[in-house]
C-alpha positions in Angstrom: 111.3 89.5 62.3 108.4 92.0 62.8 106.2 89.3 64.9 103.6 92.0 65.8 102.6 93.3 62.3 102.9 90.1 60.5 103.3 86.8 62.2 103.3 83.1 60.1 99.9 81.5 60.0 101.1 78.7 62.0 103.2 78.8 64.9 105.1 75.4 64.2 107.2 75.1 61.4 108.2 72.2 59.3 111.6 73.0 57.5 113.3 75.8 58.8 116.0 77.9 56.5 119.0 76.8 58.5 117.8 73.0 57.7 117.1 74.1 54.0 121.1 75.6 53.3 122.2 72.2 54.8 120.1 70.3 52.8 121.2 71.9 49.7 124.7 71.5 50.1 124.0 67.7 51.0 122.1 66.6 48.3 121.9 68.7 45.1 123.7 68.2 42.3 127.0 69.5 41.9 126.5 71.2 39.5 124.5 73.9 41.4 127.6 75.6 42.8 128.1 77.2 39.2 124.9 78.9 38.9 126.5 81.8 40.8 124.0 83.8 40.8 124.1 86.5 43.3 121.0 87.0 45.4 121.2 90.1 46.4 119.2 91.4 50.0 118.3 94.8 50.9 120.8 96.4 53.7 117.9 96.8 55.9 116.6 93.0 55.8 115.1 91.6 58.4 115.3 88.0 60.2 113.7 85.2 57.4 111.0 83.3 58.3 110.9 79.1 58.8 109.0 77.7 55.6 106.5 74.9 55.3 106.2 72.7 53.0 103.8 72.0 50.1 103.3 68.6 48.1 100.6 69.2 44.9 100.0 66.5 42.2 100.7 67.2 38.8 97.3 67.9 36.8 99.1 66.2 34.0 101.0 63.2 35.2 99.8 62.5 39.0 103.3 62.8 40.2 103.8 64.8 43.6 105.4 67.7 43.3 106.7 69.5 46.3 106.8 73.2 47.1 108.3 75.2 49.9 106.1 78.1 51.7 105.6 81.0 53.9 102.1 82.9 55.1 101.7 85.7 57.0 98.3 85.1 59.6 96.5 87.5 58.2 96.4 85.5 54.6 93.6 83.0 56.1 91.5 86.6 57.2 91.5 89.1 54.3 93.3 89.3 50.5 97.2 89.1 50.9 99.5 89.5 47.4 101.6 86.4 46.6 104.9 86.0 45.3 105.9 83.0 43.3 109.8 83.1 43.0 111.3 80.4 41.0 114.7 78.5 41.6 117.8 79.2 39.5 119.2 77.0 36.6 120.9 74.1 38.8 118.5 74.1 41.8 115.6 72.9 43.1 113.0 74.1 45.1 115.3 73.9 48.5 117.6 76.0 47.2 118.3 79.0 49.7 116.6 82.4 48.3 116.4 84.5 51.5 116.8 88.0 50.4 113.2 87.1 48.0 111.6 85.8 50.8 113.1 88.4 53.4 111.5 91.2 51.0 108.3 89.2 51.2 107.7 88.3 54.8 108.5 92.3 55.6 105.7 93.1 53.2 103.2 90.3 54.5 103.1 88.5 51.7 103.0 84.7 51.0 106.2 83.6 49.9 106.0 80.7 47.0 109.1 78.6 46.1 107.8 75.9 43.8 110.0 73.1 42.5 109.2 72.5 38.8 111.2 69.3 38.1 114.4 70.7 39.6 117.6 70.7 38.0 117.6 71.8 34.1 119.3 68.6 33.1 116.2 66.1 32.1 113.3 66.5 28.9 110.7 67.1 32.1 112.7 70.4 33.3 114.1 73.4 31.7 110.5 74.6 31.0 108.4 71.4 29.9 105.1 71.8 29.9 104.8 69.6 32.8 107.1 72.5 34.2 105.3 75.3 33.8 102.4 73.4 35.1 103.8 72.4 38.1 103.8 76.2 38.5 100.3 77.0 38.0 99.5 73.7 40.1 101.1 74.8 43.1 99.8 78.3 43.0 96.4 77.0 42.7 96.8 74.9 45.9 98.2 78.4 47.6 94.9 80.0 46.0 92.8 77.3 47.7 94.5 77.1 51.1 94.4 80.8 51.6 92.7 84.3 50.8 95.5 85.4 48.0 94.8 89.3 46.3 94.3 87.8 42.8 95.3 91.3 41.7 98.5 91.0 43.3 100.1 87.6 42.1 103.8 88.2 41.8 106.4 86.0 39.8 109.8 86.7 39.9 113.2 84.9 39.4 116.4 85.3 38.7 119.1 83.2 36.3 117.3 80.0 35.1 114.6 81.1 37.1 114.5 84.6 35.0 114.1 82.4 31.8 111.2 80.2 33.1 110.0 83.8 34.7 110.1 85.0 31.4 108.4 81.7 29.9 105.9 81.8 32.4 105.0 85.4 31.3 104.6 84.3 27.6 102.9 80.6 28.0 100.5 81.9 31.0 100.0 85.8 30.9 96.6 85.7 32.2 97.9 84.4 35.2 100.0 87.4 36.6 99.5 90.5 37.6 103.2 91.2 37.3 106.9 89.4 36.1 109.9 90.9 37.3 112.4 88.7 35.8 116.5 89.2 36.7 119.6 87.8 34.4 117.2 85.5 32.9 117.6 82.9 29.2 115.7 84.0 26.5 117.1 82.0 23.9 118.1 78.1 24.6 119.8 77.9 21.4 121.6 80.8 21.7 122.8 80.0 25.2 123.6 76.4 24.0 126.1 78.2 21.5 128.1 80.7 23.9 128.7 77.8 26.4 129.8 75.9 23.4 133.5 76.8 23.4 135.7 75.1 19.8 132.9 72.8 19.3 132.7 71.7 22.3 129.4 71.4 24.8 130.6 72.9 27.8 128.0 72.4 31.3 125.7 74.1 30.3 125.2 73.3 27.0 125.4 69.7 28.2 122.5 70.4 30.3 120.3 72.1 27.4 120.8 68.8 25.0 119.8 66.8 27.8 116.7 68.8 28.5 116.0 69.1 24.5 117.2 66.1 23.2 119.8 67.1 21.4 121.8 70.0 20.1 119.8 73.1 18.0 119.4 71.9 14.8 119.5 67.8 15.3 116.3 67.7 14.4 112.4 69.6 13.8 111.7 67.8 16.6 113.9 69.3 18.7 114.4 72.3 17.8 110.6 72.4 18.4 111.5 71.6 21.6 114.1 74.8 21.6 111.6 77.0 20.8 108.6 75.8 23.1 111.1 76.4 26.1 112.4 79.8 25.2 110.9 83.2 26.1 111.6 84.9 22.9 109.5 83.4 21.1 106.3 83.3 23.8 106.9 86.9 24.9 104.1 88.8 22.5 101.5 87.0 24.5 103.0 89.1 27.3 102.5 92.4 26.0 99.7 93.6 28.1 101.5 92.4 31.3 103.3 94.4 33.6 107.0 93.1 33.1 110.7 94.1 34.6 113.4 92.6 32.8 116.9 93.5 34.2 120.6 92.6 34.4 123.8 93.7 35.0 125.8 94.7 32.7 128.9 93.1 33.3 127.1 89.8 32.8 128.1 87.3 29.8 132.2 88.5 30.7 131.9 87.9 34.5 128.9 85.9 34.7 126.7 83.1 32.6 124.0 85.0 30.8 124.9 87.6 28.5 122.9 91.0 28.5 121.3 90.6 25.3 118.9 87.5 26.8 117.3 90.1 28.8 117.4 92.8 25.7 115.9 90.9 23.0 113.1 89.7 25.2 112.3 93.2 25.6 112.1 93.8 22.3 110.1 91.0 21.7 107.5 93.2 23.9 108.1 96.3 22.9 107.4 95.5 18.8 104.4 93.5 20.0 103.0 96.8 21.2 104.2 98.6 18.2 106.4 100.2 20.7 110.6 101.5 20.0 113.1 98.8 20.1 117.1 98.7 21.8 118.9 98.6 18.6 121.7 96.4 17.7 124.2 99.3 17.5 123.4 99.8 21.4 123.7 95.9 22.4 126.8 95.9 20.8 127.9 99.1 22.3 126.7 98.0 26.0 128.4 94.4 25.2 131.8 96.0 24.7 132.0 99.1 26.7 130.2 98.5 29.4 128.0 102.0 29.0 126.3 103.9 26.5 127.8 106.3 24.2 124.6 108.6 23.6 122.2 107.5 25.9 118.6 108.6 25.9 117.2 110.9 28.9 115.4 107.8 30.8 118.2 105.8 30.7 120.6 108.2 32.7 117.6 107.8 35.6 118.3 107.5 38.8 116.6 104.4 41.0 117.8 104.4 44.8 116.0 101.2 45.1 118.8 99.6 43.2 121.6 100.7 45.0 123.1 100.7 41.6 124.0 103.2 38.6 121.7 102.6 36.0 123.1 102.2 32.0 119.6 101.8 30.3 116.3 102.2 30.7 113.2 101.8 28.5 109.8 101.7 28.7 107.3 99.8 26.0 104.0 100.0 27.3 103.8 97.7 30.5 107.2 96.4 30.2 110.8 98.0 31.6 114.0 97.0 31.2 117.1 98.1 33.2 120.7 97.2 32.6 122.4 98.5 35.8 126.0 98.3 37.0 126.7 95.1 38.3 126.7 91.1 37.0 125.1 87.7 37.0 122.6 89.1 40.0 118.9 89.2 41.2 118.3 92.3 43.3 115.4 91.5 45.7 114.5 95.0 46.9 114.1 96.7 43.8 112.4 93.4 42.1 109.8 93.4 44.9 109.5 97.6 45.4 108.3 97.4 41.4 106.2 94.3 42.0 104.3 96.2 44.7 103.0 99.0 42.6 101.6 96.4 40.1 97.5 95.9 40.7 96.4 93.5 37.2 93.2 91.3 37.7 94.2 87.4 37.1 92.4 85.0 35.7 92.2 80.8 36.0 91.7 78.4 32.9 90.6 75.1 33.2 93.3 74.6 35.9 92.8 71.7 38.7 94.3 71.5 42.2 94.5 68.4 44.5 93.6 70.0 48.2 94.4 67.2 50.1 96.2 68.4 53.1 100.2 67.6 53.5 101.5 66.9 56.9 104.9 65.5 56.0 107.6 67.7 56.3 110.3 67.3 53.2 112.9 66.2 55.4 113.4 66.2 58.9 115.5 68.9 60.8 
């Protein structure tokens, strides 16, 4: 990569990629083959970086939470923008993301994968609490160790890293300056129902009851759970936040998450700020024919940063939705060419950080 312009703080890495992509295949679940979610790099990528890694305990239950890294060595000299981008559905925090942290490293900025209990298939996971806070713990420790732009802290994800994007930017607004969230669950208890097929939980759904305790509806209990893990019903709280919502629009036939996640999370936005909403009649209409029949004159826009025709796109106040031509995808370049126009002051509350320095690597090469 571009050593002169924007070398790693330290010159001796403890987990390279290459180790990482073996590691996943070794020992993650099987069911992280079926995310499937594409991640998608610019054409014009260059080389990834070697990541460190990170080891935070949890400000809520002392457990050590590990994280993955990258720094530019200018981050320890002057204010450098961070992105925080969050693993998909069935992954952890190994998982291989290069294209995110491609488009990061050519910027200079720190690259952030956190781990935040892995796998969606246990009540600590699928955004907990103790989730989201292992979030907000390990960018702390990022915020300590380094001289991050708090203007410029960026979260982005894509899949089941969209949702907890997306339930990131409704439980913690304060603490981004910008969300760019790709093919991401809105609803738990929606999806719980479409990968429910003649009664029948299907992965999943098998993976949601596990997390929740049950299936929607077992119990107030749970379905409080339901509703404290699902961005719809945070996503108000986000209205003064600069948020990108996008997927493709063939997603839901070819892919896992069906476009109207990432379309009634926008709304959820856009009537918080008093702002127009996507109606039913052009869900529908984008569900079953792929296009719009009278489209308004933003959504016929053209973006090259996408590579992609675009089908829809609105604007409520900070927030932007796209629905472009493709499927269950995260696009790194245009996710991180919005992110980069986004300056929003941040702001800390009441969080802790352990800064005791880590010197064991996750695994050994």
């Amino acid at each position: 990569m571009n050593a002169g312009t924007c070398r790693s703080l330290l010159p001796q890495t403890l987990l390279s990629v290459a180790a990482l992509v073996w590691l996943a295949g070794a020992s993650m679940p099987a069911a992280v083959a079926q995310d499937r979610v594409i991640d998608q790099p610019d054409k014009q990528a260059l080389p990834v970086p070697d990541l460190l890694s990170l080891e935070v305990a949890s400000t809520l239950d002392d457990s050590p939470q590990p994280s993955l890294y990258w720094a530019p060595e200018s981050a320890s000299e002057k204010p450098t923008p961070l992105l925080v981008y969050l693993h998909s559905w069935s992954g952890d925090y190994r998982q291989k993301n290069s294209a995110w942290l491609g488009e990061a490293a050519k910027r200079c900025w720190i690259y952030l994968h956190p781990n935040f209990r892995g796998p969606n298939n246990t009540p600590a996971a699928c955004g907990s609490k103790l989730a989201r806070q292992d979030i907000l713990d390990a960018i702390d420790r990022v915020v300590d160790r380094f001289k991050v732009d708090p203007s410029r802290i960026y979260l982005a994800g894509s899949s089941g890293g969209g949702h907890m994007s997306m339930l990131m930017a409704g439980h913690h607004p304060q603490r981004f300056s910008a969300v760019s969230a790709w093919v991401g669950i809105s609803d738990l208890a929606e999806w719980y129902r479409f990968h429910t097929k003649d009664g029948v939980p299907q992965q999943y759904a098998k993976m949601i009851v596990a997390s929740c305790g049950g299936p929607p509806g077992a119990s107030p209990e749970v379905d409080a759970e339901y509703r404290d893990r699902s961005p719809l019903f945070h996503l108000q709280n986000a209205r003064d936040l600069p948020l990108d919502l996008n997927a493709g629009v063939n997603d839901g036939h070819t892919g896992s998450v069906p476009i109207f996640h990432t379309l009634r999370a926008y709304n959820v936005v856009a009537r918080a700020g008093q702002q127009q909403v996507i109606s039913d009649y052009e869900m529908q209409t984008l569900w079953k024919q792929g296009k719009l029949t009278g489209p308004q004159p933003g959504d016929t826009t053209v973006d090259p940063s996408y590579g992609r025709k675009i089908l829809l796109r609105r604007t409520a106040g900070k927030a932007r939705v796209t629905i472009f031509d493709g499927g269950h995808e995260g696009l790194s370049h245009p996710g991180c060419a919005w992110l980069a126009t986004q300056r929003r002051a941040t702001r800390k509350v009441g969080s802790k950080v352990n800064t005791t320095p880590v010197k064991t690597p996750v695994a050994a090469e």
